[in-house]
C-alpha positions in Angstrom: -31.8 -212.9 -105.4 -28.5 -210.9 -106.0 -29.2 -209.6 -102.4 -29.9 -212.7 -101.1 -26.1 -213.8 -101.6 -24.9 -210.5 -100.6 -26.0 -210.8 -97.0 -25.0 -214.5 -97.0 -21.7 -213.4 -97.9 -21.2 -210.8 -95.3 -23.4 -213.0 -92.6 -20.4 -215.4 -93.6 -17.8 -212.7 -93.5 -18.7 -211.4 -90.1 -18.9 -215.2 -88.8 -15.2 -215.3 -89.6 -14.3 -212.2 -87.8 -16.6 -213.5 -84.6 -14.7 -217.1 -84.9 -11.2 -215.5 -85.0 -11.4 -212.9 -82.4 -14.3 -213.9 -80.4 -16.6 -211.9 -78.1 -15.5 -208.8 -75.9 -13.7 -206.4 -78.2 -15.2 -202.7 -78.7 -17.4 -202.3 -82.0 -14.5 -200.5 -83.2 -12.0 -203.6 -83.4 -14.9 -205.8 -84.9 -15.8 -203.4 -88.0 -12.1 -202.8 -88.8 -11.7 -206.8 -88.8 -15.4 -206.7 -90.7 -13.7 -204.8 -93.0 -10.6 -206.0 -93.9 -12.6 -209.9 -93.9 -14.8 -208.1 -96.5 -12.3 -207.1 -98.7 -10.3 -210.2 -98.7 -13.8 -211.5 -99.8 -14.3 -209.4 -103.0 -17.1 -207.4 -101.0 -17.2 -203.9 -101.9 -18.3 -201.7 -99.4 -17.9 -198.3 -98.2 -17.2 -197.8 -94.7 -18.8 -195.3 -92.0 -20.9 -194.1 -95.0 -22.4 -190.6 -94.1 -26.2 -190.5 -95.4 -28.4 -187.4 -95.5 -31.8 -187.8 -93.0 -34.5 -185.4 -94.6 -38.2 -184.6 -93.6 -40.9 -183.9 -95.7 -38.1 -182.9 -98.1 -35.8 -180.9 -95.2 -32.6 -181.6 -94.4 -32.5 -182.8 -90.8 -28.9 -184.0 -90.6 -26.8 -186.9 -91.7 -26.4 -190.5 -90.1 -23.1 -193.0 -90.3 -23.7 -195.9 -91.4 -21.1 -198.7 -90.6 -21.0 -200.5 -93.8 -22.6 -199.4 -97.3 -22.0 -202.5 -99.0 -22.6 -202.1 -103.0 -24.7 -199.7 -102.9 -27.8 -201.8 -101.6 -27.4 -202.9 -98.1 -26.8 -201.1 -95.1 -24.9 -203.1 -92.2 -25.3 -201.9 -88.6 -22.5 -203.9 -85.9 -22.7 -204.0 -82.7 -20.5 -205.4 -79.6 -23.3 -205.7 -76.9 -24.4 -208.9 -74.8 -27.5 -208.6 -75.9 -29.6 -207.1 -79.1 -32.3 -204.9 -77.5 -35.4 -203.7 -79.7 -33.8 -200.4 -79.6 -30.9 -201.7 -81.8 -33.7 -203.3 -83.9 -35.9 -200.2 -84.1 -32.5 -198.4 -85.2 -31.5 -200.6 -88.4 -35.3 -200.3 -89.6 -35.1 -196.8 -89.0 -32.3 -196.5 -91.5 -33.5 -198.7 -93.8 -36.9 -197.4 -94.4 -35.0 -193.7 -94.1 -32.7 -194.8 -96.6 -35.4 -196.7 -99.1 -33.2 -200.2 -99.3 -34.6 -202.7 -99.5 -32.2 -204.9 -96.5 -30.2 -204.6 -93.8 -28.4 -206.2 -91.5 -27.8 -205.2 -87.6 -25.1 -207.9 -86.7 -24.1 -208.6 -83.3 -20.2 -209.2 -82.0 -20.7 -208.9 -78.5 -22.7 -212.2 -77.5 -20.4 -215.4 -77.3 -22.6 -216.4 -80.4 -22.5 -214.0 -83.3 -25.7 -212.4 -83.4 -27.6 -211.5 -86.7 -31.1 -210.0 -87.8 -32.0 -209.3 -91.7 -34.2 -206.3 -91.9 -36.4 -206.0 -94.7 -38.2 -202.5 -95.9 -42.2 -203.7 -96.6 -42.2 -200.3 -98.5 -39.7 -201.6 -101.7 -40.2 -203.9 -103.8 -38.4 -208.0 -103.2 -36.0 -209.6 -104.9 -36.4 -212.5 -102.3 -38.6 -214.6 -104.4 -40.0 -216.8 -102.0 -39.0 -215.7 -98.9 -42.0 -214.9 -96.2 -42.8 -211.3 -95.3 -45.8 -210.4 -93.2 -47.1 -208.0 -90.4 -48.9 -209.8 -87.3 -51.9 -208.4 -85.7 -55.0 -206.7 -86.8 -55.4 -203.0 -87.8 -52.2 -201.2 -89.3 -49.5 -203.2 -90.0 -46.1 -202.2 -89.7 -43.9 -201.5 -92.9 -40.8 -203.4 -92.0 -40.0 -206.9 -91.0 -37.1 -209.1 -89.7 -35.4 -212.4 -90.0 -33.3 -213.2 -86.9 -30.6 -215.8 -86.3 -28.1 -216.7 -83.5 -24.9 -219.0 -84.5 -23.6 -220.9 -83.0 -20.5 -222.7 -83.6 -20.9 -225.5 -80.8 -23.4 -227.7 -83.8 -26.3 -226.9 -81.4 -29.3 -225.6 -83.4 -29.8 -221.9 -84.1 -32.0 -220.1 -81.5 -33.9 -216.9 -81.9 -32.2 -213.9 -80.9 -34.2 -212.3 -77.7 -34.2 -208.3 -76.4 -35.7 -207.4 -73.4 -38.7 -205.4 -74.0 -37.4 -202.3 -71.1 -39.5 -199.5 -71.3 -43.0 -198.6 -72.1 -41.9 -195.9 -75.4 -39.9 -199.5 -76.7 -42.9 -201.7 -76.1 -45.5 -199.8 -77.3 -43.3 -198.6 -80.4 -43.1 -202.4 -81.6 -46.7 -203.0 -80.6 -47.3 -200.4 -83.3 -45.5 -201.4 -85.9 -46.8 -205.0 -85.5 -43.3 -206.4 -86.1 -43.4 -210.3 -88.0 -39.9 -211.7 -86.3 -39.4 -215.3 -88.5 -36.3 -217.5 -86.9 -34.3 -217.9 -89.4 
């Protein structure tokens, strides 16, 4: 559950960066305003956290992340129009890599901020309650997502859509048999 208010607090946190400054800035500009929004929040975090990738117990390099907040959740920003299901693919990537049990791939870019949670099937929930499946027959995939889209107009929130280009992309999610819940 502790988790659970975590990534509502930095969900909020990044809402309040996205309501002062907007859409259209590089990444950059967003995760120092992320930042300093985070510490005047009482978040701790560490910022552009390097993390060791291994295989099969081998070293096969390191990977920034761009917030390690307390030591459980690993928050990806971007500043794109659009999320794409290589940005998704990315944060699950770490996360599984990583063995946490959440992240979050948030979105500055879109004149909405843009949000997904991405859980890791492989560890163990604290989310008592909370829905987590893989669609389709055969296989199953080992991560899932929750995705929202805010909007600050009252409107209701809408699921977040990437366009499925290329066939390594599409068949990469038709293996993992993604579950995608609107949040």
């Amino acid at each position: 559950m502790k988790e659970q208010n975590l990534t509502h607090k930095i969900i909020g946190a990044s809402m309040e960066v996205h309501k002062h400054l907007g859409n259209g800035f590089q990444e950059v500009v967003y995760q120092r305003a992320l930042a300093i929004e985070m510490q005047m929040q009482n978040i701790n975090f560490i910022r552009e956290q390097e993390m060791p990738l291994s295989y099969k117990g081998y070293d096969v390099g390191t990977r920034r992340v761009d917030f390690f907040v307390e030591e459980k959740i690993m928050v990806e920003i971007k500043a794109i129009i659009n999320l794409e299901d290589v940005h998704l693919a990315q944060a699950m990537n770490y996360v599984e890599a990583y063995n946490l049990e959440i992240g979050l791939l948030i979105n500055f870019g879109a004149k909405s901020l843009q949000f997904k949670r991405v859980h890791n099937n492989n560890k163990k929930s604290s989310f008592s309650g909370q829905k987590r499946n893989s669609s389709g027959g055969g296989g199953g995939g080992t991560s899932s997502t929750q995705q929202g889209r805010l909007s600050f107009g009252g409107g209701p929130a809408q699921p977040v859509s990437g366009a499925s280009t290329g066939a390594g992309r599409a068949s990469y999610f038709r293996a993992r048999r993604l579950a995608v819940a609107a949040l």
